[in-house]
C-alpha positions as a Python dict, from the first residue, in 0.01 Angstrom:
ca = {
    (1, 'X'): (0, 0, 0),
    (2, 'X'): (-19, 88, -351),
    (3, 'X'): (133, 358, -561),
    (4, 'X'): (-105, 710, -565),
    (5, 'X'): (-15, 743, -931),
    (6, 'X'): (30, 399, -1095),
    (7, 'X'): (-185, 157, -834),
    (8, 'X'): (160, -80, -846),
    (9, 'X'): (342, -199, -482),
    (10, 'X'): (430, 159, -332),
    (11, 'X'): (799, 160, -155),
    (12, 'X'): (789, 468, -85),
    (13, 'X'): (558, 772, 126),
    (14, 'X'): (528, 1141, 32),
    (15, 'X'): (447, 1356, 359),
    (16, 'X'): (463, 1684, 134),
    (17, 'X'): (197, 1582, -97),
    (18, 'X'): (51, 1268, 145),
    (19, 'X'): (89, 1051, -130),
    (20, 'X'): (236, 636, -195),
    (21, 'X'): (524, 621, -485),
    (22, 'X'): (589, 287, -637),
    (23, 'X'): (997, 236, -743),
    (24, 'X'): (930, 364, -1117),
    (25, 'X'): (726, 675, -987),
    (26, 'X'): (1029, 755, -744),
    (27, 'X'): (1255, 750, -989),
    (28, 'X'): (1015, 1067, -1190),
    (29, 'X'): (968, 1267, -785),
    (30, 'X'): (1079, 1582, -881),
    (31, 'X'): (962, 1682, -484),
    (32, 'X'): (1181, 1766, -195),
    (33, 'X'): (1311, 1426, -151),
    (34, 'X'): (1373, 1513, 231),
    (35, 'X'): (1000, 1476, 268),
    (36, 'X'): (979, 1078, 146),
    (37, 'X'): (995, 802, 396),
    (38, 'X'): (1110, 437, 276),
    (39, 'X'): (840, 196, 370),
    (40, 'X'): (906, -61, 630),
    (41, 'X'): (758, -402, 614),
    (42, 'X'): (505, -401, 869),
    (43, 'X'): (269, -670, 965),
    (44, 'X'): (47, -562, 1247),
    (45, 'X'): (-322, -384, 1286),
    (46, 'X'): (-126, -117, 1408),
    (47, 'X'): (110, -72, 1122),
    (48, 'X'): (154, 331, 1163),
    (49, 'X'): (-30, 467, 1434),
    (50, 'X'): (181, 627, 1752),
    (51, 'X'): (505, 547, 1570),
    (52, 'X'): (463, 204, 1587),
    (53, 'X'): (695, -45, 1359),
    (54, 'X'): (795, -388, 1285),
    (55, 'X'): (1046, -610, 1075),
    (56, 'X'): (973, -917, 940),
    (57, 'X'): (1160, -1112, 1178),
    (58, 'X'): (966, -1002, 1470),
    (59, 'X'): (673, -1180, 1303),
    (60, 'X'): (517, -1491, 1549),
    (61, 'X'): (417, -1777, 1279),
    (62, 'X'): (17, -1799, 1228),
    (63, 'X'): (-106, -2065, 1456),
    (64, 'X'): (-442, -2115, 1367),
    (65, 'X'): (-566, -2335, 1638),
    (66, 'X'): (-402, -2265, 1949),
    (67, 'X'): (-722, -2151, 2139),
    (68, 'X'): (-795, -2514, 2052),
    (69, 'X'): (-550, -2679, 2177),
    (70, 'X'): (-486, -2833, 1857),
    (71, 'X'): (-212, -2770, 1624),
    (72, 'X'): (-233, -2916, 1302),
}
């Protein structure tokens, strides 16, 4: 996700204004700070739909050939 104001890495989610904040553009929210959500790392096609989350370390490694058969 990228930041709604500055287009850099957003960490952060406004639900007040439905908006992505990068670090720098966190630090100038002058919102109600009850309303912003820390983003998660999330890896998955359903990265925030019914409430759905993930860490990193629930992550399976890419195995590009296992219908295969054939691991290389």
């Amino acid at each position: 996700m990228k930041c709604s104001n500055c287009g850099s890495k957003a960490s952060y989610y406004d639900h007040e204004n439905e908006e992505y904040l990068c670090d720098d553009c966190f630090e100038d929210y002058t919102g109600d700070e009850e309303m912003i959500e820390e983003l998660d790392y999330v890896n998955s096609p359903r990265a925030g739909v019914c409430g759905y989350h993930g860490s990193k370390e629930d992550e399976d490694k890419y195995l590009p050939n296992v219908k295969s058969g054939k691991l290389s």
